[in-house]
N, CA and C atoms as a LAMMPS dump frame, in Angstrom:
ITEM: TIMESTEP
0
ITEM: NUMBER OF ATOMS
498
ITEM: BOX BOUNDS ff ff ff
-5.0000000000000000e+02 5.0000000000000000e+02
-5.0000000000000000e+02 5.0000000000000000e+02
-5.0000000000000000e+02 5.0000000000000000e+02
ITEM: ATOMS id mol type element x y z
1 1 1 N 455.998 63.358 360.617
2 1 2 C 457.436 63.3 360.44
3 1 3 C 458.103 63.826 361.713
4 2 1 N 459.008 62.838 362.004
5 2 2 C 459.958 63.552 363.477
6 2 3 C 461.186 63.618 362.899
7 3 1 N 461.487 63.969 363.654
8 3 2 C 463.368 64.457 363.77
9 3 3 C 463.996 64.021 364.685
10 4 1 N 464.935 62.848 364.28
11 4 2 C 465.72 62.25 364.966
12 4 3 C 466.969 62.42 365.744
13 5 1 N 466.796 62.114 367.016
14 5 2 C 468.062 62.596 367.935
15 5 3 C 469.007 61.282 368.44
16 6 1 N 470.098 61.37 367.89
17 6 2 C 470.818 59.834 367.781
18 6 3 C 471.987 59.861 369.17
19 7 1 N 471.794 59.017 370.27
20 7 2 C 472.626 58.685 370.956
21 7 3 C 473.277 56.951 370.599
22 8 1 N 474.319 56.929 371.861
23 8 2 C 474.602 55.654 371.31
24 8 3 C 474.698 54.72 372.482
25 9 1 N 475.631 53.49 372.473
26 9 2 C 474.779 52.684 373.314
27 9 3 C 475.345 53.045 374.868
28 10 1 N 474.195 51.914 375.654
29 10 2 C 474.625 52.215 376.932
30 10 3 C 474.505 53.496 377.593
31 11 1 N 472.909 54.072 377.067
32 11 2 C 472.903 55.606 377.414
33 11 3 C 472.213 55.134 378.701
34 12 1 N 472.588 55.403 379.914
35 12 2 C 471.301 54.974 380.893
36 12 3 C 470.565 56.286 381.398
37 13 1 N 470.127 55.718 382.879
38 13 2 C 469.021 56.482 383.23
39 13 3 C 469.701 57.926 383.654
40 14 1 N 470.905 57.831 384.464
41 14 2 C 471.271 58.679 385.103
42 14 3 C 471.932 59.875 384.066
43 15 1 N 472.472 59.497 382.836
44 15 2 C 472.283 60.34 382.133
45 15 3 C 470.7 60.764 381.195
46 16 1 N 469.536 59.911 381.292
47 16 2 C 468.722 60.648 380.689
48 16 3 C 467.829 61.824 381.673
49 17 1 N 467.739 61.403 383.033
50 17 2 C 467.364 62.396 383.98
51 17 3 C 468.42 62.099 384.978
52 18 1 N 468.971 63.261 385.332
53 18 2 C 470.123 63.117 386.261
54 18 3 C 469.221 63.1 387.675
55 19 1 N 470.203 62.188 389.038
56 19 2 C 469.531 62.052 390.049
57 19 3 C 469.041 63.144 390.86
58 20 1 N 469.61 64.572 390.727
59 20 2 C 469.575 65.454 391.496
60 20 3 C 467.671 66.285 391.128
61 21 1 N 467.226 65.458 390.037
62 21 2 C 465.967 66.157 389.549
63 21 3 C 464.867 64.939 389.739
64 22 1 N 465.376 64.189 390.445
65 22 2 C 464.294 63.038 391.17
66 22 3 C 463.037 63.51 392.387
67 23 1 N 463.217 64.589 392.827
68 23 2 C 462.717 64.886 394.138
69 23 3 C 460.896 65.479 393.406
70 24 1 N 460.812 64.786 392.448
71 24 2 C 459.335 65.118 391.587
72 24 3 C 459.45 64.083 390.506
73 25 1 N 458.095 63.18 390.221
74 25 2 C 457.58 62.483 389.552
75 25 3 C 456.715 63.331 388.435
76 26 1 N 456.803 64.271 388.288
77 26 2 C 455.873 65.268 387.44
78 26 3 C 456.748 65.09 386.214
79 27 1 N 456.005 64.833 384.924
80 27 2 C 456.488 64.353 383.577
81 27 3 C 457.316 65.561 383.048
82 28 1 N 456.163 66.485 382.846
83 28 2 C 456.935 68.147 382.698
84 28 3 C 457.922 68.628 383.071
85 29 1 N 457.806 68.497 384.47
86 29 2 C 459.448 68.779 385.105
87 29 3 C 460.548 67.969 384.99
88 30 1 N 460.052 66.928 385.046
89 30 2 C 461.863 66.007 384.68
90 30 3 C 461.629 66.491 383.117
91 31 1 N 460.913 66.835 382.367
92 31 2 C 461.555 67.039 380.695
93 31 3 C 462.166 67.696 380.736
94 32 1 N 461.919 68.654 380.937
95 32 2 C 462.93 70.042 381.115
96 32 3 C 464.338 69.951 381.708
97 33 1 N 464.527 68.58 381.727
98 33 2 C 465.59 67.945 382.3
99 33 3 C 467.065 67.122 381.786
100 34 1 N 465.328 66.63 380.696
101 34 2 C 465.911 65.262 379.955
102 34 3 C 467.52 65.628 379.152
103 35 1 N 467.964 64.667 379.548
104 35 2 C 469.668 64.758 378.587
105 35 3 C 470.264 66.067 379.089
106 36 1 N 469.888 66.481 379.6
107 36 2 C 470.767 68.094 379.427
108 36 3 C 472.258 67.604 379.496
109 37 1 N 472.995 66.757 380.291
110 37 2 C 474.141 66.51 380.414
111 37 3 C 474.758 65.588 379.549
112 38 1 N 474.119 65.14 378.644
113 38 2 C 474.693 64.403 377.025
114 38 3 C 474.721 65.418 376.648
115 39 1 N 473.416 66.11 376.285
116 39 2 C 473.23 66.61 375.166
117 39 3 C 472.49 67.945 375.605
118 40 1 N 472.931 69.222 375.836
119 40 2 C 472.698 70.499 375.753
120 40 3 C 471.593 71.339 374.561
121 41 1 N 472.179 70.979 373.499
122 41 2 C 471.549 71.321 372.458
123 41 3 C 469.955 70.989 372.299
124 42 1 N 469.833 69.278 373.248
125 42 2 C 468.481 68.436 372.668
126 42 3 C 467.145 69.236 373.361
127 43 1 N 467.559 69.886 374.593
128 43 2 C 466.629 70.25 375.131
129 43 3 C 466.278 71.84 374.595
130 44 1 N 467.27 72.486 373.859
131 44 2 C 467.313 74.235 373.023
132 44 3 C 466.253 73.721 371.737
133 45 1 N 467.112 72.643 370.872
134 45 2 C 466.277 72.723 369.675
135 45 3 C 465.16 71.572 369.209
136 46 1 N 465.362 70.797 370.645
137 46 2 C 464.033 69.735 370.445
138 46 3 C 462.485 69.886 369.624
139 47 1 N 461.845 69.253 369.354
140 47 2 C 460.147 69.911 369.269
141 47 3 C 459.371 68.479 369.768
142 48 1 N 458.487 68.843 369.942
143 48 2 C 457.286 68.088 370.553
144 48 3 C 457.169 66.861 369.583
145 49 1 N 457.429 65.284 369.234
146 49 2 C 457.207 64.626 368.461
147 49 3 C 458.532 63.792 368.029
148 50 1 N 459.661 64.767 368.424
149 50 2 C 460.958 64.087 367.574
150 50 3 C 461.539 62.895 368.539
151 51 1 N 462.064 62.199 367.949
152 51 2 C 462.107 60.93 368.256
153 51 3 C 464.015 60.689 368.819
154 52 1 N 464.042 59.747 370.424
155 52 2 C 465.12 59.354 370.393
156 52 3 C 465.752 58.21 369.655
157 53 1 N 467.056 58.059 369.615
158 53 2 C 467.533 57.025 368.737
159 53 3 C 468.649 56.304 369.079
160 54 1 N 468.506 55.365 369.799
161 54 2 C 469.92 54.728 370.694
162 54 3 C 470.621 53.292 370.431
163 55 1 N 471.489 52.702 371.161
164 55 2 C 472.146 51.689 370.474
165 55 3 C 471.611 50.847 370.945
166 56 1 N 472.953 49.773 371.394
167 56 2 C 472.312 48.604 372.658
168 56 3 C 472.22 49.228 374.057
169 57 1 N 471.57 48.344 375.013
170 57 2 C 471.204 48.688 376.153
171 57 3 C 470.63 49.945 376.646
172 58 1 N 469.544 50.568 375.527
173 58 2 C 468.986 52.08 375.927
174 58 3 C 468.707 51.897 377.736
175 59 1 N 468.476 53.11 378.028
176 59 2 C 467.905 52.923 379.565
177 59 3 C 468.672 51.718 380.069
178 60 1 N 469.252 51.666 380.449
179 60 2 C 470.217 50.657 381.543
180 60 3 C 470.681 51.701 382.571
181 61 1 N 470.637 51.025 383.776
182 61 2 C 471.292 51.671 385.071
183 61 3 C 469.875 51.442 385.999
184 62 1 N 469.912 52.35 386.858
185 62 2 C 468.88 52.354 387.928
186 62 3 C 467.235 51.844 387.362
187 63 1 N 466.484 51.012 388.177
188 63 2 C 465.283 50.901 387.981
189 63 3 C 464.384 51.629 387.821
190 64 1 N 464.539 52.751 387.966
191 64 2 C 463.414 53.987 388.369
192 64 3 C 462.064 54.774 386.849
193 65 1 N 461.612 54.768 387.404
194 65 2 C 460.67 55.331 385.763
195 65 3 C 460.303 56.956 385.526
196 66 1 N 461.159 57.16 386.273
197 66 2 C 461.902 58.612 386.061
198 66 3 C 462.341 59.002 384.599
199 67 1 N 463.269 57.806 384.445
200 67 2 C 463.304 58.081 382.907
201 67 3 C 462.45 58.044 381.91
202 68 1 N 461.842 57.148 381.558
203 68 2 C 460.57 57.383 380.609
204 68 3 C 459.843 58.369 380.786
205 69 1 N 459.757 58.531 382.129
206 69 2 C 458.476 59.942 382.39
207 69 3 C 459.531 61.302 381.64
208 70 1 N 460.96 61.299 381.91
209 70 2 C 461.498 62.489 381.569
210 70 3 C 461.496 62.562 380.057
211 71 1 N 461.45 61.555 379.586
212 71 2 C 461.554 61.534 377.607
213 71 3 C 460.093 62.008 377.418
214 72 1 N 458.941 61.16 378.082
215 72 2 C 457.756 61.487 377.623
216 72 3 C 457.414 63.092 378.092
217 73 1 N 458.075 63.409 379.274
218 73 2 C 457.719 65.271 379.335
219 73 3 C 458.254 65.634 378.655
220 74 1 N 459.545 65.595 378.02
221 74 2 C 460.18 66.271 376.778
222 74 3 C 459.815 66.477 375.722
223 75 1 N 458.471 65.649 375.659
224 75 2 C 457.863 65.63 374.168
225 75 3 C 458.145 64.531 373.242
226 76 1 N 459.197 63.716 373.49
227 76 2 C 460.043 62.632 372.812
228 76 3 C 458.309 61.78 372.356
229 77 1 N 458.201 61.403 370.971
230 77 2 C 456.903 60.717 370.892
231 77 3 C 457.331 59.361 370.504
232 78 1 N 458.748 58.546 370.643
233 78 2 C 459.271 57.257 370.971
234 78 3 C 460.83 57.161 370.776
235 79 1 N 460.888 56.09 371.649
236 79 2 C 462.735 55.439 371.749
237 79 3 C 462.242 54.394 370.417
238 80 1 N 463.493 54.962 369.785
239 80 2 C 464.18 53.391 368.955
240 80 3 C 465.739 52.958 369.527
241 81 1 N 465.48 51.682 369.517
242 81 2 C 467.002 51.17 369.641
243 81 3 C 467.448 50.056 369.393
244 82 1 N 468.657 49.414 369.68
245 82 2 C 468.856 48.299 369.028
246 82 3 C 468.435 47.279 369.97
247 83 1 N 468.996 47.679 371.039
248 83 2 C 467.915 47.158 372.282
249 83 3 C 467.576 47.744 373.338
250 84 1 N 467.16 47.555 374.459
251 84 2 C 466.626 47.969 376.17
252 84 3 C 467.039 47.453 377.206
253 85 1 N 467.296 48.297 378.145
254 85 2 C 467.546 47.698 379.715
255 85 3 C 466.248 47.209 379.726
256 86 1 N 466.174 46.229 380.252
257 86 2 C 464.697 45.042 380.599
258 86 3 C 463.916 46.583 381.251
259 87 1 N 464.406 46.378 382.634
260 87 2 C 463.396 47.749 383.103
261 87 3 C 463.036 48.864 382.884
262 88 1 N 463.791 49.172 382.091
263 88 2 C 463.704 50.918 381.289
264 88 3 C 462.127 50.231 380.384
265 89 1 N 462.437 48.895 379.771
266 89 2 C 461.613 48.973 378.61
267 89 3 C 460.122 48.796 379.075
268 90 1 N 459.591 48.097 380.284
269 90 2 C 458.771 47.61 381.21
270 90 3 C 458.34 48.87 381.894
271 91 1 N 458.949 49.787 382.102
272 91 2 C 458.642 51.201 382.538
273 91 3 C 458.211 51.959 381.293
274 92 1 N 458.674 52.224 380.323
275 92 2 C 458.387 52.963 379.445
276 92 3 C 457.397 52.242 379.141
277 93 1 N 456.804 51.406 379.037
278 93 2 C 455.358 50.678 378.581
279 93 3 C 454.123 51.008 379.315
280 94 1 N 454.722 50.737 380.773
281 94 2 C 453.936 50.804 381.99
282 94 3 C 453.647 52.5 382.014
283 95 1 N 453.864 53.713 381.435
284 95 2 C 453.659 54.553 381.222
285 95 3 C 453.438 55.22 379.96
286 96 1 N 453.541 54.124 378.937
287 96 2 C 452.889 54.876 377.577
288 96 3 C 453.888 55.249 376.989
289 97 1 N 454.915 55.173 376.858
290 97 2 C 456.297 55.675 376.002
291 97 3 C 456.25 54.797 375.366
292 98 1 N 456.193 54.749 374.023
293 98 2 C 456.135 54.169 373.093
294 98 3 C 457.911 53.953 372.611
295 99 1 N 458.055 52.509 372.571
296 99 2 C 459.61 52.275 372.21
297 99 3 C 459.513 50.717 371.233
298 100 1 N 460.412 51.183 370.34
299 100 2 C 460.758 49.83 369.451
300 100 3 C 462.119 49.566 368.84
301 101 1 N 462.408 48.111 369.184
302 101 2 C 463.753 47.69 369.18
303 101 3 C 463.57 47.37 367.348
304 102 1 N 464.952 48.347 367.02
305 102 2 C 465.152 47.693 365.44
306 102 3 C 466.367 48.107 365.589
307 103 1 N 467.244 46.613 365.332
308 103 2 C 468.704 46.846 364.76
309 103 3 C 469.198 47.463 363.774
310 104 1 N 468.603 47.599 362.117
311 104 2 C 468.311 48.221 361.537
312 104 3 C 468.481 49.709 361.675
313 105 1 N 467.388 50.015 361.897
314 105 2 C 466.658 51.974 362.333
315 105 3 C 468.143 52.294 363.04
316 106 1 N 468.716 51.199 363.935
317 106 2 C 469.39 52.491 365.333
318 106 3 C 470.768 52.598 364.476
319 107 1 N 471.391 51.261 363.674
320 107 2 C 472.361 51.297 363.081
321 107 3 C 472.172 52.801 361.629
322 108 1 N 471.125 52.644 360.612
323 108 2 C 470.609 53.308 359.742
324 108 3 C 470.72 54.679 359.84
325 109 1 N 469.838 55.087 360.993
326 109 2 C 469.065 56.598 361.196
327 109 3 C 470.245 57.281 361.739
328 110 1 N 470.472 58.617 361.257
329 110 2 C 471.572 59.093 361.955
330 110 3 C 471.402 60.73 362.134
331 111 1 N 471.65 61.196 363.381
332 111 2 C 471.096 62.744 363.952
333 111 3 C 470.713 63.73 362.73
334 112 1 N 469.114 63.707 363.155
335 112 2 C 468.902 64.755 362.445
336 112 3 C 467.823 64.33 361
337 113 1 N 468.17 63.108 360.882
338 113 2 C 466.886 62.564 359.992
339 113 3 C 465.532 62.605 360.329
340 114 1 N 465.157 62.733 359.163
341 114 2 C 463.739 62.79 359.726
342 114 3 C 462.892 61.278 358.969
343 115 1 N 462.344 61.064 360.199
344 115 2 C 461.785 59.613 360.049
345 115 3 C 459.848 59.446 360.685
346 116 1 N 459.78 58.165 360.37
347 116 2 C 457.994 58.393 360.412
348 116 3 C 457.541 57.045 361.051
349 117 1 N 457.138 56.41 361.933
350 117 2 C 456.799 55.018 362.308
351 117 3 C 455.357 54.806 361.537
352 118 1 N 455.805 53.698 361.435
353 118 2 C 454.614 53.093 360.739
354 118 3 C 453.988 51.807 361.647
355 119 1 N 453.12 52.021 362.563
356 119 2 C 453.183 50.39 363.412
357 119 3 C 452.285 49.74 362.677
358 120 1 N 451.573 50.114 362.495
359 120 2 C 450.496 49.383 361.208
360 120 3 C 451.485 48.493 360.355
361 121 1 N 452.238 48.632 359.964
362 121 2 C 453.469 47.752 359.179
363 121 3 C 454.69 47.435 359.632
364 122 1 N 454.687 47.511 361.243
365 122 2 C 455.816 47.553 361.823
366 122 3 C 457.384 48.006 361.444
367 123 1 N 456.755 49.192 360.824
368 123 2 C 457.963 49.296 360.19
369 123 3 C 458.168 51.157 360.162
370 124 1 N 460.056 51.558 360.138
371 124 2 C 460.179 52.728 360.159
372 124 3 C 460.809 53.236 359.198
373 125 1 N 460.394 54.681 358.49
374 125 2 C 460.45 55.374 357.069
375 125 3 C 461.647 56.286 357.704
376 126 1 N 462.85 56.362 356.926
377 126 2 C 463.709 56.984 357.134
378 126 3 C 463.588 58.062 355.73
379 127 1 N 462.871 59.311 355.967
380 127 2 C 462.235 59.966 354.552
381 127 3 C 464.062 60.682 354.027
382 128 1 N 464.896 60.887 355.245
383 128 2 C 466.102 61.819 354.306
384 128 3 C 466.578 60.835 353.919
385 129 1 N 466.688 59.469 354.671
386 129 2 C 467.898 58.05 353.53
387 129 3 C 467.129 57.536 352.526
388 130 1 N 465.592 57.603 352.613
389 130 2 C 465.188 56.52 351.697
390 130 3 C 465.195 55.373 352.12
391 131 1 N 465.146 55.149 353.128
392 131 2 C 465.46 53.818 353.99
393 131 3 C 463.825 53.992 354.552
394 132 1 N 464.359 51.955 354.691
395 132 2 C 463.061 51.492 355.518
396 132 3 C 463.572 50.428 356.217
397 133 1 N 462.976 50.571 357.731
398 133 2 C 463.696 49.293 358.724
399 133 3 C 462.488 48.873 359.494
400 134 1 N 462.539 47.629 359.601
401 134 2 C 461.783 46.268 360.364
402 134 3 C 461.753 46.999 361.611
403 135 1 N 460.552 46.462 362.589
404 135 2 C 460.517 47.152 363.968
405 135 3 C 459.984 45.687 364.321
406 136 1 N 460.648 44.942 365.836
407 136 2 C 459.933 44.181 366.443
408 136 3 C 458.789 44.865 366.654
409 137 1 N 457.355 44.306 366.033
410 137 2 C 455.777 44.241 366.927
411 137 3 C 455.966 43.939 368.354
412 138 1 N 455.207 44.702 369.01
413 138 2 C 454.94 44.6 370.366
414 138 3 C 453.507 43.573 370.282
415 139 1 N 453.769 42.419 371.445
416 139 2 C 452.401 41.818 371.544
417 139 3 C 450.818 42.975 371.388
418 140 1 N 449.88 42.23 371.165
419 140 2 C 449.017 43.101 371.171
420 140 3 C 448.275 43.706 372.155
421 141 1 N 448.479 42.775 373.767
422 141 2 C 448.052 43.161 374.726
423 141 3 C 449.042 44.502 375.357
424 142 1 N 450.377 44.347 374.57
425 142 2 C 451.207 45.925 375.159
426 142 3 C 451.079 46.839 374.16
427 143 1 N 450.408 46.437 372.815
428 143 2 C 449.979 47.769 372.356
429 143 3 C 448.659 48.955 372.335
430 144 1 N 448.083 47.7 373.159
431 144 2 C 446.896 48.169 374.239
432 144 3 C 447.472 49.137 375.034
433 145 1 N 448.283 48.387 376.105
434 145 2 C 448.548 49.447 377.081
435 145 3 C 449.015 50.581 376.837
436 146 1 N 449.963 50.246 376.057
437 146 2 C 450.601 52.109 375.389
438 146 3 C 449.712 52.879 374.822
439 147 1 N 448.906 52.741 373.651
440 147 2 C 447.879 52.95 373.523
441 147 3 C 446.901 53.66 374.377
442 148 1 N 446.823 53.019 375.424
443 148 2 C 445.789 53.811 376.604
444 148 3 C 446.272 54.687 377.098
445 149 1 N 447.776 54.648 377.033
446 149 2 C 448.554 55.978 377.895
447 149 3 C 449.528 55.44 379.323
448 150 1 N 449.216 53.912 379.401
449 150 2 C 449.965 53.09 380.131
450 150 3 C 449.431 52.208 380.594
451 151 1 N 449.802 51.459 381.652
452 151 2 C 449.161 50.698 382.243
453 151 3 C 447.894 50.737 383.111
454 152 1 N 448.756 52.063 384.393
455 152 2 C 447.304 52.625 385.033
456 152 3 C 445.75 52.922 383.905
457 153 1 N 445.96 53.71 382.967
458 153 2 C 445.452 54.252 382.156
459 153 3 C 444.712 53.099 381.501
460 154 1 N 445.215 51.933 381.344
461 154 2 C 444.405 50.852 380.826
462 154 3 C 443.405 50.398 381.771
463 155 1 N 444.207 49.895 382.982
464 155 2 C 443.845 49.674 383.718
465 155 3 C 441.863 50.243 384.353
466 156 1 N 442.145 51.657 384.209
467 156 2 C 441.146 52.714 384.189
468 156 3 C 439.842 52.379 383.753
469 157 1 N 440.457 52.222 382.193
470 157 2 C 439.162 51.612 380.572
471 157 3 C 438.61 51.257 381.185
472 158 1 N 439.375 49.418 381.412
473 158 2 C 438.958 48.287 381.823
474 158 3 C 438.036 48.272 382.806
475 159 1 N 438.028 49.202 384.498
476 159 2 C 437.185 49.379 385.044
477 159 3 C 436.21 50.396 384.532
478 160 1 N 436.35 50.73 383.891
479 160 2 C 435.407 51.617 383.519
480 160 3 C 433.967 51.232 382.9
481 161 1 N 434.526 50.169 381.738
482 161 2 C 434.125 49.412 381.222
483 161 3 C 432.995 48.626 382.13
484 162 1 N 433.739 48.007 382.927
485 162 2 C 432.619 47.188 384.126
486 162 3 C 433.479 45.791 384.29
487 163 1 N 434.542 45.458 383.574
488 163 2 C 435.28 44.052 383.397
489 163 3 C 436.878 44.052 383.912
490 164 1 N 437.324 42.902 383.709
491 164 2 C 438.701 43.289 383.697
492 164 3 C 439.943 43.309 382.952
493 165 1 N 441.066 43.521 383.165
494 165 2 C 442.13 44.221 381.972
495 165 3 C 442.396 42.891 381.207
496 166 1 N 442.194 42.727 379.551
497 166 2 C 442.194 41.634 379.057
498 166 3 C 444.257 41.285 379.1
């Protein structure tokens, strides 16, 4: 069970890690980062697991994967939203941040619920509404990659293995 932290749309990058905390790619350190300038509180009473919750266009603005790395040092264990900046969402993959677009969930879920993903059924348990919302499935070759911890990280297996990345 996580605990949901509800922004709304059009949150981009520069508010999820501000630019001045770019000068390090280290996951940890941009968390300690994440939102502070939305949201003050998220980084005091966060915990390890709770989940963001955004409108249209999560992650929009700059290309950089700064942001995903700063949600995933925060502990954030996935974005829901109604949708994604193309590159936010391609970054957060390419590093294992687990994110799923449901119109549903982002409209539904509201600060402070506590909710449960189910990808096995593509689907998300809203346990304080009693609600349940549809999650686009991710192909299965990107639930590989997240899965592994990202792309590099797949990437890794695969040689590891002796073959290459299916």
């Amino acid at each position: 069970m996580a605990r949901a932290w509800k922004y709304g749309d059009n949150v981009d990058t520069d508010v999820i890690i501000p630019a001045r905390y770019l000068v390090t790619g280290d996951p940890a350190a941009l968390g300690r980062h994440c939102l502070e300038n939305l949201d003050p509180q998220f980084l005091q009473e966060k915990t390890d697991g709770d989940v963001l919750v955004g409108g249209r266009n999560f992650g929009c603005g700059s290309s950089r994967e700064h942001a995903p790395l700063a949600i995933k040092g925060a502990g954030v264990s996935c974005v829901i939203a109604e949708s994604f900046a193309r590159i936010f969402f391609r970054n957060a993959i390419n590093i294992g941040l687990r994110v799923y677009e449901s119109p549903a969930a982002a409209r539904g879920i509201q600060m402070g619920d506590e909710i449960e993903v189910d990808e096995a059924q593509s689907a998300i348990l809203n346990r304080t509404r009693g609600e349940r919302y549809e999650i686009v499935p991710l192909p299965p070759f990107v639930q590989e990659i997240v899965a592994a911890g990202g792309l590099m990280a797949k990437l890794r297996q695969e040689l590891a293995r002796g073959g290459a990345a299916s």
